[in-house]
VMD Tcl script that draws the C-alpha trace (Angstrom):
set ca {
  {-26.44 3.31 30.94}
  {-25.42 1.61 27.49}
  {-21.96 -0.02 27.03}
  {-20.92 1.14 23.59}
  {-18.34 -1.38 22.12}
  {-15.79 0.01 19.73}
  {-14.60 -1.12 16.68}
  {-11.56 -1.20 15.56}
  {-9.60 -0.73 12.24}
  {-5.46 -1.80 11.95}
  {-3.46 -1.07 9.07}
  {0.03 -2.94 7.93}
  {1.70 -1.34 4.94}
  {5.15 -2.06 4.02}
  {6.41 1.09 1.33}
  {9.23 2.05 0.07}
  {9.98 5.82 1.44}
  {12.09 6.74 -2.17}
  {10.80 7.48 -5.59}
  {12.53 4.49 -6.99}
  {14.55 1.68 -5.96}
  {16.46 -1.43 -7.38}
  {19.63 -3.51 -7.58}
  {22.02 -3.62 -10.62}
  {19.86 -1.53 -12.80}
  {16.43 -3.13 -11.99}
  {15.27 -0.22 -10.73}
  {11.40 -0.30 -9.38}
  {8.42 2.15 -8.67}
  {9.02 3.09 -5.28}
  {5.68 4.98 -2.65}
  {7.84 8.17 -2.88}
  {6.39 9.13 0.53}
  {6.67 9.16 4.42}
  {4.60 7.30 7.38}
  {0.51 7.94 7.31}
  {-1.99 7.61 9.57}
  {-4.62 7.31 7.10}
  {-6.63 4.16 5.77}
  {-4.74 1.98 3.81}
  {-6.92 1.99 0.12}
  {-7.09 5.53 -0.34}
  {-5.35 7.65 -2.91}
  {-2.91 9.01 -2.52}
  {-1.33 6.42 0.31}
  {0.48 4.06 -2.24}
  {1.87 0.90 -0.73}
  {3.53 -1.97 -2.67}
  {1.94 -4.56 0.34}
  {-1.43 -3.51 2.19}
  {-3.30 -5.16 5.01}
  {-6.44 -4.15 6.66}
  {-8.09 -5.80 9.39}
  {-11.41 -4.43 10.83}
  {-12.38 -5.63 14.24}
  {-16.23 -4.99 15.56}
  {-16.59 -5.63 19.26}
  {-20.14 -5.15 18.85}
  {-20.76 -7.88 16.22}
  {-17.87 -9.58 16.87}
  {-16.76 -9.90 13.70}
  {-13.64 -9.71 12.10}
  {-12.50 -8.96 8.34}
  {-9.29 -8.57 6.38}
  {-8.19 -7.29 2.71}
  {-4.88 -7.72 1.99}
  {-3.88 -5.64 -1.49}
  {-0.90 -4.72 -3.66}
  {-1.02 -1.24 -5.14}
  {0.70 -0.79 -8.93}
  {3.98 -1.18 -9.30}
  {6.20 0.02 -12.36}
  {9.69 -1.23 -13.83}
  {11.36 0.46 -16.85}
  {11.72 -2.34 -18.94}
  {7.88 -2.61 -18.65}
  {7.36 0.91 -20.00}
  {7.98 0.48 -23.92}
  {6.92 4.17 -24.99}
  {9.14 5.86 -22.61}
  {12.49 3.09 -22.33}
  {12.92 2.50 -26.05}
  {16.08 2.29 -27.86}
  {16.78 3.17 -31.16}
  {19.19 0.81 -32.94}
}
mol new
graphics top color blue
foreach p $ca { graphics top sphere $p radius 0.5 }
foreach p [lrange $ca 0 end-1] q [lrange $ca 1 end] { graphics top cylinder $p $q radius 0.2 }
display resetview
């Protein structure tokens, strides 16, 4: 009887739950969702920090990916924060 080692997947996202967010009128992009169980990298799970860290027992190797999805301010959108003087 085979021994069949596992391998493992862990994901660390920090998100911001609200459609937007900011202090003083900097107001930011926010993920506009709740918690997921799925992988971190697929659309639609939005995350302004990602990490992913794959473990394989059987190889015994280990890799990582650490991303940033897109994130928006308004004073970056000129078409739709313009003002007419």
């Amino acid at each position: 009887m085979a021994i069949q080692l596992a391998n493992y997947e862990i994901n660390i996202r920090s998100f911001h739950p609200e459609k937007d967010f900011g202090w003083s009128g900097l107001w930011f992009e926010g993920d506009n969702r709740g918690f997921s169980l799925k992988p971190s990298g697929v659309a639609p799970i939005t995350s302004r920090i990602w990490h992913k860290l794959t473990l394989s027992t059987k190889k015994t190797i280990i890799t990582t990916r650490t991303k940033s999805d897109p994130s928006k301010a308004p004073w970056g959108d000129t078409k739709k924060h313009m003002m007419i003087i």
